[in-house]
C-alpha positions in Angstrom: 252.4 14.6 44.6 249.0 15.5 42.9 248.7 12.7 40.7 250.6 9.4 39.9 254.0 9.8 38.7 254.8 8.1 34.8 257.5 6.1 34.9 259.5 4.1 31.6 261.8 1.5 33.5 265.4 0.5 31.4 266.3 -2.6 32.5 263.1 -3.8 34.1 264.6 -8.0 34.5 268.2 -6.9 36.3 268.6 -6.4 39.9 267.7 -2.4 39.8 264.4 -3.0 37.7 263.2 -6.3 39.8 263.7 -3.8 42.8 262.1 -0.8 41.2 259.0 -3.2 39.9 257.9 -3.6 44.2 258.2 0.1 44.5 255.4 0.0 41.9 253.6 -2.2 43.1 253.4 -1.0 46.3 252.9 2.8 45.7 250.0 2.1 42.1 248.3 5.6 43.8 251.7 7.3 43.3 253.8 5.6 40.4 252.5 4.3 37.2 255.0 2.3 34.4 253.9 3.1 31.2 257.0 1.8 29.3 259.9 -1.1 30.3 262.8 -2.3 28.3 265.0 -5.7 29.3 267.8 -6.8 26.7 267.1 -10.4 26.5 264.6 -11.5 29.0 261.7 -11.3 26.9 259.5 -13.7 28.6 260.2 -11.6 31.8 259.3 -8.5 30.0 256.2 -9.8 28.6 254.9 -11.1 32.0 255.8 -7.3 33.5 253.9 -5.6 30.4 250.7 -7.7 31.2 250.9 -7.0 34.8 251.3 -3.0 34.2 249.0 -3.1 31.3 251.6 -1.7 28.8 251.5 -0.5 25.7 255.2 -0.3 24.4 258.4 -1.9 25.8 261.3 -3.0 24.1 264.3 -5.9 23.7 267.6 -4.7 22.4 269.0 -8.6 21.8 268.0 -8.5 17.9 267.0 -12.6 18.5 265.3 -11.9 21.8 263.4 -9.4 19.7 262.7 -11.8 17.1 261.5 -14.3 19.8 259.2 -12.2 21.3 257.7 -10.6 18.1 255.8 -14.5 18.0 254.4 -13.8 21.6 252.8 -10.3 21.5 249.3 -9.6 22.7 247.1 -7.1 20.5 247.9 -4.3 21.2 251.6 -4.2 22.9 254.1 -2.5 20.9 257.6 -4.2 20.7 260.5 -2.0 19.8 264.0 -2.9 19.5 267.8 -1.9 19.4 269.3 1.4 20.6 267.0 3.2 18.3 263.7 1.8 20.3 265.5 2.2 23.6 265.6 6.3 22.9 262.3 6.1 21.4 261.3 4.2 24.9 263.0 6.9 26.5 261.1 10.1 25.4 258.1 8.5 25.6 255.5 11.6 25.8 253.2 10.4 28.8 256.5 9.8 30.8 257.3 11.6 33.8 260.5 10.3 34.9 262.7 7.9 33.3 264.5 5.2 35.4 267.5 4.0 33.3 268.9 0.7 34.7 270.4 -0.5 32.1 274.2 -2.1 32.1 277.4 -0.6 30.9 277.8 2.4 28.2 274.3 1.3 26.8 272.6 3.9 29.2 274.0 7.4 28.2 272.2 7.5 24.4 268.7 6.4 26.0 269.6 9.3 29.0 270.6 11.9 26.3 267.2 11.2 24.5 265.3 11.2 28.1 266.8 14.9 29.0 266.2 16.2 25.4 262.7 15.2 25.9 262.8 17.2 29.1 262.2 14.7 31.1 263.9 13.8 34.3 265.9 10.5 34.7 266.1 8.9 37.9 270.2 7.0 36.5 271.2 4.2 38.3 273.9 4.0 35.6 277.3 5.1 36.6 278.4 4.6 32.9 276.3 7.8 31.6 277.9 9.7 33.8 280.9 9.0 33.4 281.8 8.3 29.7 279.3 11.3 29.2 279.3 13.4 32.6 279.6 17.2 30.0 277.4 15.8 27.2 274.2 14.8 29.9 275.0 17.6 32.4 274.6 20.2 29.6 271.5 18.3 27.9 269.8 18.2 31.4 270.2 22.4 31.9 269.4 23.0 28.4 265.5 21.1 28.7 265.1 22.0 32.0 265.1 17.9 33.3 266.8 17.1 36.5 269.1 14.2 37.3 267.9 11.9 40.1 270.5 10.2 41.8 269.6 6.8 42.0 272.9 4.7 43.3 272.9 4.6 46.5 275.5 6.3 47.3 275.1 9.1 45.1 271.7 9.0 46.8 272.5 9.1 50.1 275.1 12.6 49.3 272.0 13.8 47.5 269.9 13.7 50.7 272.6 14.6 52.9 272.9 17.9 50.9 269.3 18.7 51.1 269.6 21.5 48.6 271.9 23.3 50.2 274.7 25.8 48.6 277.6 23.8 47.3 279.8 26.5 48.9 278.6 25.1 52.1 280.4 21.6 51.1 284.1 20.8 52.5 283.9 17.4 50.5 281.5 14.6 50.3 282.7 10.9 51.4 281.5 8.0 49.5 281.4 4.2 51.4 282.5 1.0 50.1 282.2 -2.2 51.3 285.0 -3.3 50.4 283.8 -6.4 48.3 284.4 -10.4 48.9 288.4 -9.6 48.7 288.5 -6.4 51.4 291.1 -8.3 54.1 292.9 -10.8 51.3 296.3 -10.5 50.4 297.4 -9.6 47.0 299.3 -12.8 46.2 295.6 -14.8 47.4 293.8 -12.3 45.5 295.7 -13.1 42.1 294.1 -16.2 42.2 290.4 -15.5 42.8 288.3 -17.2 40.6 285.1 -15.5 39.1 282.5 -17.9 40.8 284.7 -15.7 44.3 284.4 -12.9 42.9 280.1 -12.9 42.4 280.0 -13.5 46.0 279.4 -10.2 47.7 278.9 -9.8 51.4 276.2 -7.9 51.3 274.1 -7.2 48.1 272.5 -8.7 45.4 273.8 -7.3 42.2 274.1 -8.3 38.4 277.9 -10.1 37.5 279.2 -7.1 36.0 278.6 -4.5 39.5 279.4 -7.3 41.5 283.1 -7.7 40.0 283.2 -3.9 40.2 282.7 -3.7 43.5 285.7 -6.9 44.2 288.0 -4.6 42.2 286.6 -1.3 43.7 286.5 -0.3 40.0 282.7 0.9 40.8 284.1 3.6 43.7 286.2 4.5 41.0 283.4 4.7 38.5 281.4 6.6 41.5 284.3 9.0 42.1 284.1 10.0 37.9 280.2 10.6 38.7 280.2 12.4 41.9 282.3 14.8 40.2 279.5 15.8 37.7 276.8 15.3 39.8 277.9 17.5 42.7 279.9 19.4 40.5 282.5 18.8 43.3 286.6 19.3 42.4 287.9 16.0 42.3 289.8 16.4 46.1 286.5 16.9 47.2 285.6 13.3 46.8 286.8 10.6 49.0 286.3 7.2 49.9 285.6 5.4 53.5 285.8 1.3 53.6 282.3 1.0 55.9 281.6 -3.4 55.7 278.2 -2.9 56.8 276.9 -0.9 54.0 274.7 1.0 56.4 276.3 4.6 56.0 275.8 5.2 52.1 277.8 8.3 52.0 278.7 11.5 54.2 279.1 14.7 53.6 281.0 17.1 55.4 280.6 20.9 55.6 283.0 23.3 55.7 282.0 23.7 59.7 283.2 20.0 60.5 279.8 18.7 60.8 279.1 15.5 58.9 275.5 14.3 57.8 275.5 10.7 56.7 272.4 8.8 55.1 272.1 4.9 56.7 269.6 2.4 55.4 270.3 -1.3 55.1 271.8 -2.8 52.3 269.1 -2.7 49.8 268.5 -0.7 46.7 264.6 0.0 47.5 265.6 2.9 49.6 267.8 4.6 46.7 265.1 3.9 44.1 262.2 5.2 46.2 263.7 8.2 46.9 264.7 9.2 43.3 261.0 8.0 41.6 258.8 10.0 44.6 260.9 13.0 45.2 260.8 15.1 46.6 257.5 13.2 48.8 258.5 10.5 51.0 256.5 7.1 51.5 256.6 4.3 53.6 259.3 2.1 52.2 259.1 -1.3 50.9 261.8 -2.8 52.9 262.6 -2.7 56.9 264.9 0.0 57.9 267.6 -0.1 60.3 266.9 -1.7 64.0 268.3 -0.1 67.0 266.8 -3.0 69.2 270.1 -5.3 68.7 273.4 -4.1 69.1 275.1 -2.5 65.7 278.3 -1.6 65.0 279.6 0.3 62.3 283.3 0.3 60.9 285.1 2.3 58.9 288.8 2.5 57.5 290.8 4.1 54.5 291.1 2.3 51.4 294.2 0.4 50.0 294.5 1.6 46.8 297.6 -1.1 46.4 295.7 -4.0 46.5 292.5 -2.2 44.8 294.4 0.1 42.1 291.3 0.6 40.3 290.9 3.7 42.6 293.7 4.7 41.9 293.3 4.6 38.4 289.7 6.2 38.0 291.3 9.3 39.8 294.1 9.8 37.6 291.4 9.5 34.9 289.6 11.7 36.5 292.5 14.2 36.9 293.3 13.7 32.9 289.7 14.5 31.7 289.0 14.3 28.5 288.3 11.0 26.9 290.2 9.5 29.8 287.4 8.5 32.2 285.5 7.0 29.3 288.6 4.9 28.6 289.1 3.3 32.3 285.2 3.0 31.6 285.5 1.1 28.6 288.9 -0.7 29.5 287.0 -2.4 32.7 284.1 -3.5 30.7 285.9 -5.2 28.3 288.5 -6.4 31.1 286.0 -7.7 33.3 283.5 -9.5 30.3 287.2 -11.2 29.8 287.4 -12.6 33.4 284.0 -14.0 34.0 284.6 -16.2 30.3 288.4 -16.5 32.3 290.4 -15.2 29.8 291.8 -13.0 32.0 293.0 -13.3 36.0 291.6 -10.7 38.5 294.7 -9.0 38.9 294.6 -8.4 34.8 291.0 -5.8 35.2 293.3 -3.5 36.7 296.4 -3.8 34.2 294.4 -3.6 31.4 292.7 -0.4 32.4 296.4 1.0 33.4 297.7 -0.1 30.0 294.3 1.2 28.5 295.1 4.6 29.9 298.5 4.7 29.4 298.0 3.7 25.4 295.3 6.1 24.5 295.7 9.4 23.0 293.7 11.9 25.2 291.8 14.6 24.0 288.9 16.7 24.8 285.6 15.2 22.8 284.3 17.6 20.2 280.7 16.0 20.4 279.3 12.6 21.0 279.9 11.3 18.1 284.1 12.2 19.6 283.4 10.5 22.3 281.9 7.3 21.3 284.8 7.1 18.8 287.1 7.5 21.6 285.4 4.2 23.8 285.2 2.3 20.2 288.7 3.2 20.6 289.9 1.8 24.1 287.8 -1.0 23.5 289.8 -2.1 20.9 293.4 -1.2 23.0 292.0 -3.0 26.2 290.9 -6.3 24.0 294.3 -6.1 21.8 295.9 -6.4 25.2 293.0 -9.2 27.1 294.5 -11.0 24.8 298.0 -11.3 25.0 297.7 -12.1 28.7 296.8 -15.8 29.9 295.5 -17.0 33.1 298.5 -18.0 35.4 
């Protein structure tokens, strides 16, 4: 890498921006921010834009916005809303765009990176997903790339090491199971959301957290794999690993299997993704062979966890039916951290989601954002006709 990289960090107060911020600091010869966004933090965001010395970020919470309007500094330009999260996005100086941000609020400020031509490093599943033709097609038609940036995703991404696809049997993504991985189903119907924010092994914001005690985020990885990899949807399977060590595998049509291990900590994923193709030395320890490690593995239950199941019928359907089980768990699991909703409900309320909605292939974007308004509205008809038992 010649010079410094230019980076515009989406979602610079959640887990993946606090994370990103001390790769920054660490590497200021290499990586430069020269835009952030948060959507309500705005003290946080302020205290990060006098640190890097920015010139633009921007709150999407109109009264966060409003908040912060009474703080600025001379010279620091505060934009707001969807609009000011694209306009963030394409920032000219930017080199690479980390996007960060939660939910189906990342694929208009990715569509406006890649028509800008420039690369986004997505550690949104949601873009992907709800969006998968929309953002692959933008991404070939400016010439940006996609960084992988989950760590998952990541890990397949090294393991390929630019290889031909046709050299690919099928790539394996981990899980860790969640908080819930040995209960039984009749314990699990009565987890409570302060259980279900408890992971074993990272630190991530409520709504991943709860993805990952539903599996609903393997599903969601499944969906994202497929357009990342552009890998048939039997090429994608899923390992239970506990230890979160092994990120992914892939396996070639030989037999041979490459995996990617790091510990459980999203630094490696990120670093990766904003530097590559360089390498640097990482901010986090790596893995230690000086103590005895083990490393598990098992097939998923996709009766207790039917989520999977689920996001690979949706999957299998195409059309507007990944966005819906996308939509259908957002609105199922904002339900069950306010417990509206019990944890068994996420999964029924996608199901019914699926079942209720018309598919059809989206004409354009506009199409398809009709078609989440859409299962929003069937999946919080139906939140509310169920009650906590």
């Amino acid at each position: 890498m010649s010079a410094s990289r230019n980076v515009v960090l989406l979602g610079a107060t959640g887990s993946i921006g606090e994370n990103a911020l001390r790769i920054l600091r660490a590497h200021p010869d290499k990586l430069r921010l020269v835009g952030a966004s948060a959507h309500r933090n705005g003290d946080a965001l302020l205290a990060i834009a006098k640190e890097f010395d920015l010139q633009r970020i921007c709150l999407t919470d109109e009264d966060a916005r409003h908040e912060a309007a009474n703080k600025l500094p001379n010279g620091l330009k505060l934009l707001g809303g969807t609009e000011g999260l694209d306009e963030l996005a394409s920032t000219e100086t930017a080199d690479v765009v980390l996007v960060a941000v939660v939910g189906t609020a990342g694929l208009s400020p990715t569509l406006a990176a890649l028509s800008s031509g420039k690369d986004v490093a997505l550690a949104n599943k949601e873009a992907l997903v709800t969006g998968g033709k929309f953002v692959v097609e933008t991404a070939e038609a400016n010439g940006a790339c996609i960084l992988p940036t989950d760590s998952e995703h990541n890990a397949v991404f090294q393991c390929l090491g630019g290889g031909p696809a046709k050299q690919v049997e099928k790539i394996i993504l981990t899980a860790s199971g969640g908080p819930f991985l040995d209960w039984s189903s009749d314990r699990m119907a009565k987890v409570s959301p302060e259980e279900a924010l408890q992971h074993p092994n990272w630190s991530m914001g409520p709504k991943i957290t709860v993805d990952s005690a539903t599996m609903a985020n393997k599903g969601l990885e499944i969906i994202e794999a497929r357009w990342l990899f552009d890998m048939s949807p039997e090429q994608i399977e899923v390992v239970i690993h506990p230890q979160s060590i092994v990120h992914s595998l892939v396996q070639f049509v030989d037999g041979s299997l490459i995996a990617q291990l790091s510990p459980p900590s999203m630094t490696f994923a990120i670093q990766h993704a904003l530097l590559f193709p360089e390498r640097a030395p990482g901010v986090d320890d790596t893995v230690s062979f000086t103590d005895p490690l083990s490393l598990d593995f098992q097939p998923p239950d996709v009766e207790r966890f039917p989520c999977l199941r689920l996001a690979r019928e949706a999957l299998a359907e195409g059309g507007v039916s990944p966005a819906t089980f996308n939509a259908a768990n957002e609105v199922a699991v904002a339900a069950f951290l306010e417990n509206r909703i019990g944890f068994p409900s996420i999964a029924h309320t996608i199901e019914h989601s699926l079942e209720s909605m018309k598919n059809r292939e989206p004409i354009n974007l506009e199409d398809l954002l009709a078609a989440d308004a859409e299962a929003r509205r069937i999946a919080s008809t139906h939140a509310e006709t169920l009650t906590l038992s």
